[in-house]
C-alpha positions in Angstrom: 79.0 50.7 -71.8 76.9 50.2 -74.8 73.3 49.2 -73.8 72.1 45.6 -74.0 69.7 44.9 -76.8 66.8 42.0 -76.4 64.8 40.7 -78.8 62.6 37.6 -79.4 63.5 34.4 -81.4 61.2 31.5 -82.5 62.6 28.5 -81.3 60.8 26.4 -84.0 62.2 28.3 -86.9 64.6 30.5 -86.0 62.7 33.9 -87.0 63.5 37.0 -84.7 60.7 39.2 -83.2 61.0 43.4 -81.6 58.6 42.1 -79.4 56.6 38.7 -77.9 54.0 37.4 -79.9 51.6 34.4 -79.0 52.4 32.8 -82.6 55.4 32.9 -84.9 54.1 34.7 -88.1 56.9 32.4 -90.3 56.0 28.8 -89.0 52.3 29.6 -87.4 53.3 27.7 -84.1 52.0 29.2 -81.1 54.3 30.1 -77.6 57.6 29.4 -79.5 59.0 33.0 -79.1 61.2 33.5 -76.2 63.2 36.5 -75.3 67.4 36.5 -75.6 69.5 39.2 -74.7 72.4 40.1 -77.7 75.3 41.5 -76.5 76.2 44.6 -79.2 80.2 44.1 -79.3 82.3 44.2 -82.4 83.8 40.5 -83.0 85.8 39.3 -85.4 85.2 35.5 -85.6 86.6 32.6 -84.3 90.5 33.8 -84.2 89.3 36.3 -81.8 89.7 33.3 -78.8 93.4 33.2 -80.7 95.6 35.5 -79.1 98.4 34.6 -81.9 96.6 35.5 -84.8 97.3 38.6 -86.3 97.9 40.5 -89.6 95.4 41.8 -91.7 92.1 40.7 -92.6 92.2 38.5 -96.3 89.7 40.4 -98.5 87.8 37.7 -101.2 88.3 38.9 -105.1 85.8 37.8 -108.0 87.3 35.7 -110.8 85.8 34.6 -114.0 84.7 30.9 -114.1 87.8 29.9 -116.6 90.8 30.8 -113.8 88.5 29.2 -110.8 90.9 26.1 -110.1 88.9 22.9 -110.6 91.3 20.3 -109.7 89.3 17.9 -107.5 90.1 18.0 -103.9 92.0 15.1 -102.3 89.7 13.8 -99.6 90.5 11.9 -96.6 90.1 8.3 -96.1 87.9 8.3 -92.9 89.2 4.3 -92.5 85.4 3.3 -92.8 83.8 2.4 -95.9 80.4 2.9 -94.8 80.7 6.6 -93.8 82.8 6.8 -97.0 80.0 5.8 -99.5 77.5 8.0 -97.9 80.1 11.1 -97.8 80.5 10.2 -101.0 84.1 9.3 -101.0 85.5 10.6 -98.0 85.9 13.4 -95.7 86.8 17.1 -97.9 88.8 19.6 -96.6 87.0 22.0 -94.5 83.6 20.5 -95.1 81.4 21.0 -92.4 78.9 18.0 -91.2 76.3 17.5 -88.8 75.0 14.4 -87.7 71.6 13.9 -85.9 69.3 10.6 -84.3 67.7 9.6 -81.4 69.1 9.3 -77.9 71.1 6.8 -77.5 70.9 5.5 -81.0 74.8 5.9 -81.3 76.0 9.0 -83.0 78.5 9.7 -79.9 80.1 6.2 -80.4 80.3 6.2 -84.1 82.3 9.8 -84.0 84.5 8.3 -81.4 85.2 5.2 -83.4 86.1 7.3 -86.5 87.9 9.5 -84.2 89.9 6.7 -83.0 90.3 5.0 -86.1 92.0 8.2 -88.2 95.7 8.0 -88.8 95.9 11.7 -88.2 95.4 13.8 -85.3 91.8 14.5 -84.1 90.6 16.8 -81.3 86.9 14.8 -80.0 85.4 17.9 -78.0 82.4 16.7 -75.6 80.0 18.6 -73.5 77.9 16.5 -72.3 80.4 13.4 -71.0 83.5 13.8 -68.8 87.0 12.3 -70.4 86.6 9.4 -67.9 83.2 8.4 -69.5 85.1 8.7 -72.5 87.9 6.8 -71.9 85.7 3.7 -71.1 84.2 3.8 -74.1 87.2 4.4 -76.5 88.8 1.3 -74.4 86.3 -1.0 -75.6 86.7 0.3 -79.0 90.4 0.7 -79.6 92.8 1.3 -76.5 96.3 1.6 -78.7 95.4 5.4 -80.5 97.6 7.5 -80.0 96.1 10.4 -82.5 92.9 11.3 -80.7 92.8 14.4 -78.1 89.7 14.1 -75.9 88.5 17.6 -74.4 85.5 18.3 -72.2 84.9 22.2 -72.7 81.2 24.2 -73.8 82.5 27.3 -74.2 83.9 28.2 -78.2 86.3 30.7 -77.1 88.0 28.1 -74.8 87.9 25.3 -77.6 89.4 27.4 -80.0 92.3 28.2 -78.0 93.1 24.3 -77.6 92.6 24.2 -81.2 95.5 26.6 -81.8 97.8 24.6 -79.7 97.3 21.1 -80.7 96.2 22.3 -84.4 94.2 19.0 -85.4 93.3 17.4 -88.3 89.8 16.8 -88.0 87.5 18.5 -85.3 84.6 16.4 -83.6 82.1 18.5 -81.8 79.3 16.6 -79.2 77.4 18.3 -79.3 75.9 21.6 -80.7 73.1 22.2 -78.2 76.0 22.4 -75.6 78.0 25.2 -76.4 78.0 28.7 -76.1 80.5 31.9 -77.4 81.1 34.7 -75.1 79.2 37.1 -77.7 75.7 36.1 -77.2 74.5 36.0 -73.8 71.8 34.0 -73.7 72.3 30.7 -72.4 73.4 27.3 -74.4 70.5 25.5 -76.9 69.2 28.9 -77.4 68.1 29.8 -81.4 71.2 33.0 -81.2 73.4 30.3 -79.6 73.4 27.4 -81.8 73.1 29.9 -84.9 76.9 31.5 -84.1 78.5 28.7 -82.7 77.9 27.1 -85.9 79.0 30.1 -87.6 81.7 30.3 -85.6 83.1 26.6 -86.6 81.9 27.1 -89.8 84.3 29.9 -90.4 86.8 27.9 -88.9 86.5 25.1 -90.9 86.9 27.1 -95.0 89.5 29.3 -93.7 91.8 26.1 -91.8 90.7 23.8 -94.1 90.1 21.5 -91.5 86.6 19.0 -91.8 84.3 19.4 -88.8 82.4 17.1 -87.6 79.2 18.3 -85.3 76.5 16.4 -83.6 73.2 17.7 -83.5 69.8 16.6 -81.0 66.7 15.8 -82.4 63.1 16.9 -82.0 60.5 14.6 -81.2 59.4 14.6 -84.6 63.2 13.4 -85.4 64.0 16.9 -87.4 67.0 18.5 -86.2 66.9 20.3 -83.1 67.1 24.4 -83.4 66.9 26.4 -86.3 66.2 25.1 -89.7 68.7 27.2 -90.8 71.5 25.1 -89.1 70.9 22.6 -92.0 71.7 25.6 -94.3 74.5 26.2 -92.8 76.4 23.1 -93.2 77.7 21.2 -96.1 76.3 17.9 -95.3 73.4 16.6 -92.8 73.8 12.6 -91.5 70.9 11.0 -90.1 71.5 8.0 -87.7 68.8 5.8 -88.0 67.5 2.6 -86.5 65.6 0.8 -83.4 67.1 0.5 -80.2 65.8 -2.6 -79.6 67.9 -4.1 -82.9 71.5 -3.9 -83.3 71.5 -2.8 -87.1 71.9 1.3 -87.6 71.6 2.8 -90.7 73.0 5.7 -91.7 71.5 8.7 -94.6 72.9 11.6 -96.1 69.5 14.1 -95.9 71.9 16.6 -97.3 75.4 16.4 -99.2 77.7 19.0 -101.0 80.2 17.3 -102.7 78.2 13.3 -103.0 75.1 11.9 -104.1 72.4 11.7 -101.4 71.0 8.3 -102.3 73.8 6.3 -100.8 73.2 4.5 -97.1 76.0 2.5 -94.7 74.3 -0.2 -92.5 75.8 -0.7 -88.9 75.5 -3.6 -86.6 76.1 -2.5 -82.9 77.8 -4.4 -80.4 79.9 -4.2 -77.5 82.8 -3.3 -79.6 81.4 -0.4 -81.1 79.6 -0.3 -84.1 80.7 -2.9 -86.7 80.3 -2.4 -90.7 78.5 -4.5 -92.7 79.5 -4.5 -95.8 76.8 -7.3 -97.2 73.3 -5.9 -96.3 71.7 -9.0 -97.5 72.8 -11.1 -94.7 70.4 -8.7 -92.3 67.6 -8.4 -95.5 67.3 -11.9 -95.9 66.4 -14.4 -93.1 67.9 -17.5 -92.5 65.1 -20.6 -92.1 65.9 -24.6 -92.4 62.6 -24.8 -94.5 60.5 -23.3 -97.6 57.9 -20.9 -96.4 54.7 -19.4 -98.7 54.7 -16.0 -98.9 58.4 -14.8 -98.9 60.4 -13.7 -102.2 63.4 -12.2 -102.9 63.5 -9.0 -104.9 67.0 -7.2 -106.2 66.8 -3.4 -105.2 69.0 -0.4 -105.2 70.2 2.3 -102.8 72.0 4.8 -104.8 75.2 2.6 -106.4 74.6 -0.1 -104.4 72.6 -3.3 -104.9 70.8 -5.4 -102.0 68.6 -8.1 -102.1 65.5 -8.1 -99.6 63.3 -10.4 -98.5 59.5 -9.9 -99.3 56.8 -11.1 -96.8 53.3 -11.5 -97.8 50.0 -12.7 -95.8 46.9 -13.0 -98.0 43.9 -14.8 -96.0 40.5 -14.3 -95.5 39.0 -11.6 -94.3 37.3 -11.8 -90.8 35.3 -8.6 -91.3 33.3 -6.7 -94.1 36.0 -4.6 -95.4 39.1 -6.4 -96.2 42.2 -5.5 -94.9 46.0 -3.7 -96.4 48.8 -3.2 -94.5 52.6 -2.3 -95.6 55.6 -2.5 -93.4 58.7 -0.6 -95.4 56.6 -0.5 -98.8 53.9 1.9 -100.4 50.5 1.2 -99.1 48.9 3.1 -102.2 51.5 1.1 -104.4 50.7 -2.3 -103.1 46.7 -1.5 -103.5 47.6 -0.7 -107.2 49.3 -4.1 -107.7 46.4 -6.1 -105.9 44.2 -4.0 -108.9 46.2 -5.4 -111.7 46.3 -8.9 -110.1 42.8 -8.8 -110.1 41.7 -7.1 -113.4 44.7 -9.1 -115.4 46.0 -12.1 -113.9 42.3 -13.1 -112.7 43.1 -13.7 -109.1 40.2 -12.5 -106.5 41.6 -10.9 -103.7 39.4 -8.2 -103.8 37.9 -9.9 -100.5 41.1 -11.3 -98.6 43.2 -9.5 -96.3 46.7 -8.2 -97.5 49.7 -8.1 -95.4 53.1 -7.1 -97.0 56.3 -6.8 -95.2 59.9 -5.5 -96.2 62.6 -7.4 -93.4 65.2 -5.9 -91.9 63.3 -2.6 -91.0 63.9 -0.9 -94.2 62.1 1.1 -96.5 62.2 0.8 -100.4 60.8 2.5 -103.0 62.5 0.9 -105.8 59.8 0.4 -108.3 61.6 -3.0 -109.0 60.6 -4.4 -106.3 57.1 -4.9 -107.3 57.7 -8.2 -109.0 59.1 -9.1 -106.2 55.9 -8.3 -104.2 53.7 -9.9 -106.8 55.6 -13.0 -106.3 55.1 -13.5 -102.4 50.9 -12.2 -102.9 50.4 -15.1 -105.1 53.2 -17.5 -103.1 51.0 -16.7 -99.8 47.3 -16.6 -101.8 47.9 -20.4 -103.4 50.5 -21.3 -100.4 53.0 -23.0 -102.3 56.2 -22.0 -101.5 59.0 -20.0 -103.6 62.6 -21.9 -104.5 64.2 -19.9 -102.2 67.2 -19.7 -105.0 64.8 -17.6 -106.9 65.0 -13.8 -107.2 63.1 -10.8 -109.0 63.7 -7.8 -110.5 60.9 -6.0 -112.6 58.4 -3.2 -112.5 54.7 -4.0 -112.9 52.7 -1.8 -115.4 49.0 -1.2 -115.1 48.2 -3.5 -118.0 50.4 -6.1 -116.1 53.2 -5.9 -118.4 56.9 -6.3 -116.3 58.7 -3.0 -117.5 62.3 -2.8 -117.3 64.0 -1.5 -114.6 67.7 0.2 -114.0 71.0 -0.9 -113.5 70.1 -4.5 -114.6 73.3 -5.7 -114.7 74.3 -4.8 -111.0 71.3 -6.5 -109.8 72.2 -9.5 -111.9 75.5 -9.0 -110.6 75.0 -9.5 -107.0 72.2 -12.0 -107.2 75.2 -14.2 -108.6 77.6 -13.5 -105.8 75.0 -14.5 -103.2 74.3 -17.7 -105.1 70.9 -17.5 -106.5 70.2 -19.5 -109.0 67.8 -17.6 -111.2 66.6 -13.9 -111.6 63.1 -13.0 -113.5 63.7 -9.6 -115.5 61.6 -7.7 -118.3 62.2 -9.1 -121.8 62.7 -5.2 -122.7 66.0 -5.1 -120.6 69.5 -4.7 -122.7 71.7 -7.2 -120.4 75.8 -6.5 -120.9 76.6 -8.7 -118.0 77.5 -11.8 -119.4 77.9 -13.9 -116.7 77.1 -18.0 -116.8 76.9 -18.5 -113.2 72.9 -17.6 -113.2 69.8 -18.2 -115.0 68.1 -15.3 -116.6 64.6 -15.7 -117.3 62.7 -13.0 -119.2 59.4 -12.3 -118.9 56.8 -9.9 -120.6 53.9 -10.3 -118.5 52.5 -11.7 -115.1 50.9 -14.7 -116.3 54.7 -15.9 -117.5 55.7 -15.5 -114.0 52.8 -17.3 -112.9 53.0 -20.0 -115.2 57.1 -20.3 -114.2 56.0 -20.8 -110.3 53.3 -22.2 -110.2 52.3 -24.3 -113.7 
């Protein structure tokens, strides 16, 4: 019997040690090294749980770039156009993706509701829920699928031969930390386990073709738990996103292969599962019977798609010596600029009022159009004089307090029309092709136009 090699694995990074150190020379933490035992035995992959493969062993050939085939993959409609924007499409063919959150934040019921949803057959494997538990949930979700295989199994070797049997279209794994392969030794959640089990599906997944989908904890710094190198790994990392005291989720591509990673699908949870919403602005902008100071609405972007959110603003007078700034979902440093120009060009003193600025819905935007938008609510909120709520923005701020363009004017102008605003403020400098009549499109070249629009 061969002798049984140890050695000693960072579980912050992932690095591997001869011997215990007090701190990881790649990451500088301290105590994260903890010894594993590898088992030295010749393996050959996943089909070696699959006692029906045989033959021999494909060997990979180079080819120039010119007879690489380029036709564009057909993906798979996933039967929700959330998780299809951010995927950028749909599901490819042996793509491998790993979703992470919080606890409880959803991720298990989401993959169960795409799971359920597919018109082809899906294996959902669990380790951390029996099929009963299951079985409650997918009832409330949708009771009549007859597609989706639920199996509750940790070990790799076992899963793969269930695999083999009911060959599946799709593979759901919940979740990472759980399993373990008979050739490492160490026990599950360990750096050497969650490193070959994800190899292990990761082979499976370019040589069946089949897209994987793999759920992964999170630290409580919210990077995914384990190695970094499991983000390396895969072809596309999903982040799960939002409070559990609110029902709106919000789901990011951190990482995508074959998609842009700008794109985001909003949620709304409820005893049903998690419903899509396809209009964000119905969860950006709050409904009130009557005109406020200090709230504006500014068009924004998230990769293709356009949103309009409402911006809150508090200016009043500050209690104490040193005045106040505060940003909820917006650049502090950003809104301390614009409070600069307000002063030095438009000739308002706020220099000694406290600013209070928040984005709604629990959002974060760094859309530089926005800041008209901002602007707009400061000044609503400093003279108190509310906003016509059919009003909406869409322009950059210069230093000089010039509006500068911004991108993708049309879209904004677009969707500010479907939601029934009335008019939109935009940079003179913009080239509009939208030629739409059902809104009013005022240019403007500098602040004091705007503030001469709002408020004579």
């Amino acid at each position: 019997m061969a002798k049984v090699k140890t050695a000693f694995f960072c579980q912050s990074c992932g690095t591997q040690y001869p011997k215990w150190l007090g701190q990881c020379s790649a990451c500088k933490e301290w105590n994260t090294l903890v010894e594993e035992v590898i088992q030295k035995e010749e393996k050959t992959g996943w089909k070696a749980a699959v006692s029906s493969t045989t033959g021999t062993k494909s060997v990979a050939k180079p080819l120039k770039v010119q007879e690489i085939d380029s036709t564009e993959e057909i993906r798979l409609n996933t039967m929700d156009g959330e998780l299809n924007r951010v995927l950028g499409g749909g599901l490819v063919p042996g793509s491998m993706i790993l979703l992470g959150g919080e606890p409880g934040i959803g991720k298990s019921t989401l993959l169960l509701q795409i799971s359920l949803k597919l018109p082809f057959k899906t294996l959902y494997v669990s380790g951390e829920e029996s099929q009963k538990q299951i079985k409650m949930r997918a009832e409330r979700i949708n009771p009549l699928n007859d597609n989706c295989y639920i199996l509750t199994e940790t070990n790799t070797q076992n899963i793969f031969r269930q695999i083999d049997e009911i060959q599946p279209d799709v593979l759901i794994i919940d979740s990472i930390q759980t399993l373990h392969t008979d050739f490492i030794e160490s026990s599950a959640g360990t750096v050497s386990q969650i490193k070959e089990c994800t190899a292990e599906l990761t082979k499976f997944a370019k040589e069946t073709g089949t897209p994987v989908f793999v759920i992964g904890h999170i630290t409580k710094d919210g990077s995914i738990a384990g190695p970094k190198m499991l983000e390396h790994m895969v072809d596309t990392v999903l982040q799960f996103e939002g409070d559990r005291n609110h029902v709106y989720r919000i789901l990011r591509a951190n990482k995508n292969r074959f998609g842009s990673t700008a794109e985001l699908g909003i949620y709304e949870m409820q005893g049903s599962g998690l419903r899509e919403v396809s209009n964000p602005s119905e969860i950006l902008i709050s409904h009130k019977e009557e005109e406020l100071s200090g709230t504006a609405i500014a068009a924004t972007l998230e990769g293709m798609r356009p949103l309009m959110v409402e911006v809150q603003a508090l200016v009043s007078t500050a209690v104490y010596g040193t005045p106040q700034r505060s940003g909820t979902g917006y650049n502090l440093k950003r809104l301390n600029m614009l409070l600069a120009v307000l002063e030095k060009r438009a000739g308002f003193r706020l220099g000694q009022k406290d600013v209070f600025l928040n984005i709604t819905g629990g959002i974060t935007v760094d859309d530089p159009a926005i800041d008209l938008g901002v602007v707009a609510a400061i000044l609503s909120s400093d003279q108190d004089t509310s906003i016509n709520k059919d009003l909406t923005f869409a322009g950059e701020v210069g230093l000089s307090g010039e509006i500068r363009p911004v991108s993708r004017v049309d879209q904004r102008i677009q969707e500010a029309e479907k939601l029934g605003f009335s008019t939109i403020f935009i940079s003179k400098y913009n080239k509009i092709a939208y030629s739409g009549t059902g809104i009013k499109v005022v240019l403007v070249t500098k602040i004091e136009d705007v503030v001469e629009y709002l408020f004579g």
